[in-house]
C-alpha positions in Angstrom: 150.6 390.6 312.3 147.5 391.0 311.0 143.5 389.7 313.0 142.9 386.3 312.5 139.4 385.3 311.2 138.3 387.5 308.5 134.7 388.0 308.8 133.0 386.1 305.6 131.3 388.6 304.5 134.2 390.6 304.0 135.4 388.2 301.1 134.4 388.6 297.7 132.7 385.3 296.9 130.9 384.6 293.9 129.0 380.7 293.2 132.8 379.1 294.4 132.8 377.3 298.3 134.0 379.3 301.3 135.7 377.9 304.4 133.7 379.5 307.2 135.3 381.6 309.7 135.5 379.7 312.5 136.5 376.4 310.3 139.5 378.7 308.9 140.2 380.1 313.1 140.5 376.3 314.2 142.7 375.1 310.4 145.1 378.1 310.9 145.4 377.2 314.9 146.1 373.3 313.7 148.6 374.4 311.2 150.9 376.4 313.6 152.0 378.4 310.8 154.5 380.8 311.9 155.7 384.4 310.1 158.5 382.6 307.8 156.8 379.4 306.4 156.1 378.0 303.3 152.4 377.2 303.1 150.5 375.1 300.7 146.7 375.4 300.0 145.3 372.9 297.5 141.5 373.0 296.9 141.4 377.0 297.6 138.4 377.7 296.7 138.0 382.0 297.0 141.3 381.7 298.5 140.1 382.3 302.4 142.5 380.4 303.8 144.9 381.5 301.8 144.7 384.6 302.5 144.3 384.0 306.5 148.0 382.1 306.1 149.7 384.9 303.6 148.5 386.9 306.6 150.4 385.1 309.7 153.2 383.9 307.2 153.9 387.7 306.7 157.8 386.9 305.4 157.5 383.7 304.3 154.9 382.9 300.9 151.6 380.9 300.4 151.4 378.6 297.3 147.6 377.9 296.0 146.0 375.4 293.9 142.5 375.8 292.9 141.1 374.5 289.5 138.2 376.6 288.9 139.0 379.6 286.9 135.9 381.3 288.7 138.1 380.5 292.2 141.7 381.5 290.5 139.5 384.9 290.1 137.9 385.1 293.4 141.7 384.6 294.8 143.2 387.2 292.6 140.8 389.7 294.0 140.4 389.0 297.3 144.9 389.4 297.4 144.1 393.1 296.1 140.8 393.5 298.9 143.3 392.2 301.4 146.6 394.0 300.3 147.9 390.5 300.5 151.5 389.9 298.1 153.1 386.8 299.3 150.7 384.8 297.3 151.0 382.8 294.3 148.0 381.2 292.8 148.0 378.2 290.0 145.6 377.2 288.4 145.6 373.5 287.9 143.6 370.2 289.3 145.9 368.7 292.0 147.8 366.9 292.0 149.5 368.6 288.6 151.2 371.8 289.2 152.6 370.9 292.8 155.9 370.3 291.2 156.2 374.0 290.7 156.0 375.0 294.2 158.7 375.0 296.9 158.8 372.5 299.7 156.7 373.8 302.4 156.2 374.1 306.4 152.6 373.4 306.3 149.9 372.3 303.9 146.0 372.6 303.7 143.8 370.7 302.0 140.5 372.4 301.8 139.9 370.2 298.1 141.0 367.3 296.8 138.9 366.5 293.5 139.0 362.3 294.5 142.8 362.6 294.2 143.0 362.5 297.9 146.3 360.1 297.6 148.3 361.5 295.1 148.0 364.6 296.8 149.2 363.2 300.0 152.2 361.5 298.1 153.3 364.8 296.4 152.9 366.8 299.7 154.7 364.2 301.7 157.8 364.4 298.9 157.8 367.8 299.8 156.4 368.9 303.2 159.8 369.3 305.3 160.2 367.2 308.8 158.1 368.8 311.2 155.7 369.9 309.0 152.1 370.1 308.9 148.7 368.8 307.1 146.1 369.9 307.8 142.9 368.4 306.3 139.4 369.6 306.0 136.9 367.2 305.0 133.1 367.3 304.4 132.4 364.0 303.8 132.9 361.2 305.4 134.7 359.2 302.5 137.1 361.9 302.2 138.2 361.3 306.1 137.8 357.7 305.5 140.6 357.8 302.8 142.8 360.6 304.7 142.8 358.3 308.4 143.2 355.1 306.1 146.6 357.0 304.2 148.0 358.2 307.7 147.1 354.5 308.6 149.4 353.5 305.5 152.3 356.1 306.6 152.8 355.8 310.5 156.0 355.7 309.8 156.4 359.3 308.9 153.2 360.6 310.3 151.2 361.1 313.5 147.4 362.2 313.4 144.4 363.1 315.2 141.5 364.1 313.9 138.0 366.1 315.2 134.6 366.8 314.1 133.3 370.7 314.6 130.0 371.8 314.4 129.0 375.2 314.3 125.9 376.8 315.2 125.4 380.7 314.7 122.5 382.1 316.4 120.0 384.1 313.8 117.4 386.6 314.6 113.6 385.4 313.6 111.5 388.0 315.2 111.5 388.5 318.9 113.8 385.1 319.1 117.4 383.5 318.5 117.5 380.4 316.8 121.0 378.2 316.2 121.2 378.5 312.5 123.6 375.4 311.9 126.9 375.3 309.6 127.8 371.5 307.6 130.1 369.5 309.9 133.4 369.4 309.1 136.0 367.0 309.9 139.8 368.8 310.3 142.4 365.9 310.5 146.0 367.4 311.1 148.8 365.3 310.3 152.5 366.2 311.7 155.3 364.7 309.7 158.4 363.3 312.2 160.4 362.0 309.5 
């Protein structure tokens, strides 16, 4: 098995977000993705995370969903950088083109385009018992609606949910100062029936 946490600047990453190392380290950890699964990523930006999971799900395959043909390009190379085959990229705006893809062991959600629910429907039709969400939200609104759907679906799910802040420290002169990264909410959701 492959290192985890790819250093950033060893992705190719054009104008298209990035999940930060240390966010993909802690996403990868929630989603306890082991060398067989099925792994979603839907909002995949340059593909980071996907590649991280192609890379612990060594015989088992990584679906993503990115709409941004900029991103679907940024993915395509970084598989090559990588060496990374057990990748399939679609372009589409989730929801659509979900249908396509296999159930999975574990789903990310680094994107969700305000089709937060609908998302979480179609993964919960196909994320097998067991399973995994994990969630990464930047906004507050975005956790708001993902805590207020587990709410909805304690039934099926169980949650918990952090807030991670990183600070890097950055040379300016004869100092180190904390340069900081956004805050980022990661909400994993496990799926018990």
């Amino acid at each position: 098995m492959a290192f985890l946490g790819i250093p950033d600047e060893e992705f190719i990453r054009g104008k298209v977000p990035m999940t930060k190392q240390e966010i993909r380290v802690l996403t990868m950890v929630k989603a306890q993705i082991s060398k067989d699964d099925i792994v979603w990523d839907i909002g995949a930006g340059t593909g980071s995370l996907s590649i991280e999971a192609a890379r612990i799900a060594e015989n088992g395959h990584v679906y993503s969903i990115e709409r941004n043909p900029e991103g679907i390009e940024l993915i395509k190379r970084n598989m090559e950088k990588f060496g990374v085959t057990n990748l399939t990229t679609i372009e589409a705006e989730a929801p659509e083109g979900m249908d396509s893809m296999p159930d999975c062991d574990a789903a990310i959600i680094g994107g969700s385009g305000r089709h937060l629910e609908p998302i979480l429907d179609k993964i919960d039709a196909h994320l097998k018992t067991g399973g995994r969400i994990v969630l990464n939200c930047i906004t507050i609104q975005t956790l708001s609606s993902c805590l207020e759907y587990m709410r909805k679906h304690k039934d099926r799910f169980t949650y918990e949910a952090m807030q991670v802040q990183v600070n890097r420290l950055e040379a300016v002169g004869p100092y180190d100062m904390a340069k900081a990264i956004n805050p980022i909410y990661i909400v994993t959701c496990k799926k018990f029936k």
